[in-house]
N, C-alpha and C positions, 0 to 999 in steps of 0.2 A: 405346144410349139416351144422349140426349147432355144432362146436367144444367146448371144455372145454375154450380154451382160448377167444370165442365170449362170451362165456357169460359169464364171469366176467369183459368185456370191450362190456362197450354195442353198439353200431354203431360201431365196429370196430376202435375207435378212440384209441390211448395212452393213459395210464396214467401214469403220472408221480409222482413216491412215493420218501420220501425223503429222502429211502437209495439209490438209482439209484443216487440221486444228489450228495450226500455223498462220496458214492465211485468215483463219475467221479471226486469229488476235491481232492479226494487224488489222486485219477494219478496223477493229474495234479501238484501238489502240490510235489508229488514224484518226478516226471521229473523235473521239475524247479529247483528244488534243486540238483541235477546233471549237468544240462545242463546250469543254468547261471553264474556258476565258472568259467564253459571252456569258455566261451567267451572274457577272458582275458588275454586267454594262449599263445596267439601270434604263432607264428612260431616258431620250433626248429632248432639245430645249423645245423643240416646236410639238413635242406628245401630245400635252396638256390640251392645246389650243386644237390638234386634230380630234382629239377623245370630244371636246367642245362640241366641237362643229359638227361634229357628228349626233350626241347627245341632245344637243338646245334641240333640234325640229325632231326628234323622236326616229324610232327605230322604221316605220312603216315610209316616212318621209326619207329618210337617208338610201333604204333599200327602194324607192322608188328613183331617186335621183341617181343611183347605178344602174337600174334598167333606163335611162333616158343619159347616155354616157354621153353623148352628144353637147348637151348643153353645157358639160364643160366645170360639174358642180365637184366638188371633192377630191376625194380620192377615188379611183374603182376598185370596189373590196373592201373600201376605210372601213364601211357601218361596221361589215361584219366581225371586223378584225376589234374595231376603236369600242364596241357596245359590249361584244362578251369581256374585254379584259376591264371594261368600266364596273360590267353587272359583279363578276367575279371576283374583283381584286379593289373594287371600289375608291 
C-alpha cells in the first residue's frame, strides 16, 4: 500500500527540514528561559514546617491522611513530594 507520505520520503526514512529544527530550538530555548531562574529559588519560609508535618507521624501516616482528604489534614500530595526531598536531600 503505497501512501502520500512514502513517497515523498523515499525508503521510509526521515527527513529532517530546518523548520522541524528551528522550532525544537525554540522550545527548548523557551523552557530554559523559565526553568533556569528557578533553580536559584531555594526553599521557602513555611518548607521546613511542611517537610515537619509531614515527617513527625511518618510516611504510612501521612500517605494515609491523603487517602482520607476529607478530614482536612495537610497538603494533598505533601507526603510524597515533602518525604523523598527530605529522604534525598536531607
Amino acid at each position: 500500500m503505497i501512501t502520500a507520505d512514502n513517497q515523498s520520503r523515499p525508503d521510509g526514512v526521515n527527513q529532517f527540514h530546518a523548520i522541524d529544527v528551528l522550532c525544537v530550538t525554540i522550545l527548548i530555548v523557551y523552557f530554559l528561559h523559565f526553568a533556569l531562574p528557578a533553580l536559584g529559588g531555594g526553599f521557602g519560609e513555611d518548607e521546613i514546617l511542611a517537610i515537619f508535618n509531614h515527617w513527625f507521624p511518618g510516611a504510612l501516616k501521612s500517605l494515609w491522611a491523603n487517602m482520607c482528604f476529607w478530614k482536612g489534614i495537610g497538603r494533598l500530595g505533601g507526603a510524597v513530594f515533602y518525604l523523598r526531598l527530605y529522604h534525598f536531600l536531607g
